[in-house]
C-alpha positions, -999 to +999 in steps of 0.1 A: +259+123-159+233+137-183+214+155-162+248+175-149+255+182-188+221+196-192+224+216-162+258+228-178+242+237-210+211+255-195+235+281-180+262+275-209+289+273-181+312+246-168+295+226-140+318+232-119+311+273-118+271+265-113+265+280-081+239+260-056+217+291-059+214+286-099+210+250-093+178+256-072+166+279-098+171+256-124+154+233-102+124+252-100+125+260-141+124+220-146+092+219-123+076+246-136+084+252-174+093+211-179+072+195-154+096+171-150+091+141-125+097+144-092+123+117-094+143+133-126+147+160-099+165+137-077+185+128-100+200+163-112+206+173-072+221+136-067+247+141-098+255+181-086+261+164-048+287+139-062+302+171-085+307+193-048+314+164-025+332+133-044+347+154-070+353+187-054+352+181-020+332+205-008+308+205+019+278+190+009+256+201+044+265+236+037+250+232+005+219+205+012+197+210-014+163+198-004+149+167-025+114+162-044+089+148-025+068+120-046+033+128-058+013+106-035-018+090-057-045+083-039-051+041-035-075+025-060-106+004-038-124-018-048-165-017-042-175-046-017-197-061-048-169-060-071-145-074-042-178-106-041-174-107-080-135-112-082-133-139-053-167-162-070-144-154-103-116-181-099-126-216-106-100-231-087-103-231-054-072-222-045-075-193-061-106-183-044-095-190-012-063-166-024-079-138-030-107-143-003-078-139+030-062-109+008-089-088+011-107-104+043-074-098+064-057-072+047-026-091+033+003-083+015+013-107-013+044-117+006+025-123+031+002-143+016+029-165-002+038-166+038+014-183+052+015-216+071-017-238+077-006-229+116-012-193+112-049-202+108-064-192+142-104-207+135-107-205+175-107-172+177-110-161+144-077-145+136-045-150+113-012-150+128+019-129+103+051-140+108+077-116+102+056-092+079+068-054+063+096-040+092+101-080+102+073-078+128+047-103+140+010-093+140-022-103+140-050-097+117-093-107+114-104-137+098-138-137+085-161-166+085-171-171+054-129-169+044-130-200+070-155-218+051-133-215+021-101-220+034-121-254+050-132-265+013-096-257+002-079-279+026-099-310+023-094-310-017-051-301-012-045-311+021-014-287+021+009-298+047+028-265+060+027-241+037-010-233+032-011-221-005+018-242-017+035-238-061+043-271-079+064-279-051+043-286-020+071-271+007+076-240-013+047-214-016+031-203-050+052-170-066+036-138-068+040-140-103+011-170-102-014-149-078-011-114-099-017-137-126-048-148-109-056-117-097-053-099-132-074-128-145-103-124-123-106-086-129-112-098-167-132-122-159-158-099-135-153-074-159-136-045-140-119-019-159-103-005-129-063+009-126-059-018-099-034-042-086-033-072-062-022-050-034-058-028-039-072-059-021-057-050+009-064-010+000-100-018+001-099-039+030-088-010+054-111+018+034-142-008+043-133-012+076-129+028+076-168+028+062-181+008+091-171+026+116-139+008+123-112+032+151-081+044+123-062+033+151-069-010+155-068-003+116-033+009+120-024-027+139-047-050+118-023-034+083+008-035+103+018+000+096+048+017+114+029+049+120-005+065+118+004+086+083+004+058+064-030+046+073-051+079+070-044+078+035-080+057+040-096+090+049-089+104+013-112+076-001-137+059+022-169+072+017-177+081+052-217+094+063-213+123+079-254+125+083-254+103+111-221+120+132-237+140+161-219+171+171-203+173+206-223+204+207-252+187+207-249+159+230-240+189+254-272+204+251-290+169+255-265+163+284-273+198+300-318+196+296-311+159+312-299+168+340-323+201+347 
């Protein structure tokens, strides 16, 4: 309850006398004057709603007091010659071929740790998700030179079911083990980047975004729940706007064709 005690001492009043208006305003004076996180904000309204409702019994949706919102921070991607340089890092193969279906599909870790030697579609080119973020099926792109790895892979393990098995061949290697490897490579290759495993998949749908790839079969190759999430992409591919031709344009083209 330190946040309510500060809140008391600020107006030098019992908590129970602050009114919601001086809450707000003391609100705003942490954001402004303090700069406080958006979270440390949370957590004063959170300790004032248990004071009104718990405690006091009041009506809390008469007095709703409208929380934070996170600072969203853009997603750190890598360049496609840096993404080249991390997967040749690894001298396991394993590890290559780790990193390699991270960023060629787009995979979260858990999903990678996931991963049967079933969900391997080399017919048509694709990797099946079982039960990904939101416990949904989906699937994803698998690229042909990820194939030829993954082929090299399996005829030096010769996993049985789960295709990048730990110590124990029916249980899949930890997420500890593959940021490990991931963190590893980075030193290796020499990037001095604010990155994390999950940036494989980050740059994965920004590359995609660069090659002219709809936002929309982006949307279903990531799995995400709603179209938001993915145009975060926008906000960092580097997209050439030189070779978009206006609408108005092709109209006038459209129009002299058919005088």
């Amino acid at each position: 309850m330190s946040s309510l005690r500060r809140m008391s001492e600020h107006f030098n009043k019992h908590p129970v006398k602050i009114t919601p208006e001086e809450v707000k305003d003391y609100l705003q004076y942490l954001s402004d004057s303090k700069q406080v996180s958006p979270s440390t904000i949370n957590q004063a309204i959170g300790v004032y709603k248990i004071l009104q409702s718990d405690i006091l019994c009041n009506d809390w949706e008469s007095i709703r007091i409208k929380r934070a919102r996170p600072k969203k921070r853009l997603p750190v991607v890598f360049s496609k010659e840096e993404i080249a340089s991390l997967v040749e890092m690894p001298k396991n193969l394993k590890h290559q071929a780790i990193l390699s279906i991270t960023y060629s599909s787009g995979l979260r870790i858990s999903e990678v740790m996931g991963l049967k030697v079933s969900d391997i579609d080399s017919g048509r080119m694709l990797v099946r998700i079982n039960q990904g973020k939101g416990k949904k099926d989906r699937y994803t792109i698998l690229a042909k030179s990820t194939l030829d790895l993954l082929r090299k892979y399996y005829r030096k393990y010769r996993p049985k079911e789960v295709l990048f098995p730990g110590i124990d061949p029916d249980r899949p290697i930890s997420a500890r083990t593959i940021q490990f490897v991931f963190k590893r490579a980075m030193k290796k290759a020499g990037i001095a980047k604010e990155a994390y495993f999950h940036c494989l998949r980050h740059s994965f749908a920004t590359h995609l975004l660069e090659q002219g790839t709809n936002l929309k079969l982006i949307q279903q190759l990531m799995g995400h729940t709603t179209m938001r999430t993915t145009s975060t992409y926008l906000h960092v591919a580097r997209l050439d706007f030189q070779s978009v031709v206006s609408p108005g344009d092709k109209l006038i083209s459209d129009s002299d064709g058919n005088s």
